[in-house]
N, C-alpha and C positions, 0 to 999 in steps of 0.2 A: 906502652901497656902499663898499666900499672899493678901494684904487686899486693896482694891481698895477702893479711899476715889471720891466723889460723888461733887467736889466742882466746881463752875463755872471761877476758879480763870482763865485766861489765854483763857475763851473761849468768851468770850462777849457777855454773855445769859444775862446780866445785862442789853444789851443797848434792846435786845425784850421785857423787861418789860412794852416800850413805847408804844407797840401795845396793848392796851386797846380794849376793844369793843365799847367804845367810838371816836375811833380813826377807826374803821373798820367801824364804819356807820358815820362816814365822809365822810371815804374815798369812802365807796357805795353813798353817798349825791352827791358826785363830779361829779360818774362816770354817777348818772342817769340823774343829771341836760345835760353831755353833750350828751347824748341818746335824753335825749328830744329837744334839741338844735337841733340835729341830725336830728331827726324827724318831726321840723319844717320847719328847711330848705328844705326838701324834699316832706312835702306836703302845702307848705304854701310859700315862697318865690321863689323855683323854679318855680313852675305852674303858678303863677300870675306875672311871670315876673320880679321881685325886684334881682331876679339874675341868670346867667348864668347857664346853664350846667355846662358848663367848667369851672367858678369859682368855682361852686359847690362840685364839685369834687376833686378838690387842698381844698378844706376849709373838706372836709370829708375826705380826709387824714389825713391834720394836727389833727383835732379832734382824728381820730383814732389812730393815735400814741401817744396825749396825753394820752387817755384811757389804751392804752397799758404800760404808762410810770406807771401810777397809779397801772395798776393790777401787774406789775415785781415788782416794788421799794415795795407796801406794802404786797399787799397775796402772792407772793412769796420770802419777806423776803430780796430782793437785797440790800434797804437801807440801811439796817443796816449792811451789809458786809463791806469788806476790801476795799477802793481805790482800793488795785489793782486790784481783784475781778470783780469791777464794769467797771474798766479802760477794763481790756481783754475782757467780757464779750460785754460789749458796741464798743470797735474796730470791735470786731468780727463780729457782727450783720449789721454792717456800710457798712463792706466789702461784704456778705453775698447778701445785697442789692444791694451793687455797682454792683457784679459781674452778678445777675440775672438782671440786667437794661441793663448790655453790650449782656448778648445774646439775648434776647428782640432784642435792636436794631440790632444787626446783625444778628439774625432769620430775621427780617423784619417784627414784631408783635409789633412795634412801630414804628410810622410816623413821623420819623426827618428826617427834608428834610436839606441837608446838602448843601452847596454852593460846587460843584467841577466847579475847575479849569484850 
């Protein structure tokens, strides 16, 4: 039989040593301050006027993709992967988007008016 030895050398279990539970209620610190952010802008400066609809909604994407940057990179571990890893993974999602944005516009379930000529 042979004897399988149990060592981290080669796998970079060294660098998740960084995820502390001090570092997980940070990172919950971050996500809830922008929920509450989230939650302000939607009952407290939409209503009253200080901002748009339609900014509203470009400003609650951006949020939420921050939110999302947070929960990939630390509760599921991306940060501390490979570049390239992160490089595929990240192209991948880009295109993913791009692609559902182009049949949107061309179902006609987005309203880009387009100059023909």
């Amino acid at each position: 039989m042979s004897e399988h030895s149990h060592s981290t050398e080669g796998h970079g279990h060294d660098d998740h040593a960084g995820l502390s539970k001090g570092k997980i209620w940070k990172v919950f610190g971050i996500l809830l301050l922008i929920t509450v952010i989230e939650f302000i802008i939607a009952l407290v400066f939409i209503p009253k006027g200080y901002m748009t609809q339609h900014v509203g909604n470009y400003v609650y994407i951006a949020l939420t993709l921050l939110k999302a940057f947070y929960i990939v990179a630390y509760f599921m571990h991306l940060k501390y992967e490979k570049l390239g890893l992160q490089l595929a993974l990240t192209v991948s999602f880009v295109f993913i988007i791009y692609f559902i944005v182009l049949m949107l516009i061309e179902g006609g379930f987005l309203n880009i008016h387009m100059m023909n000529h």
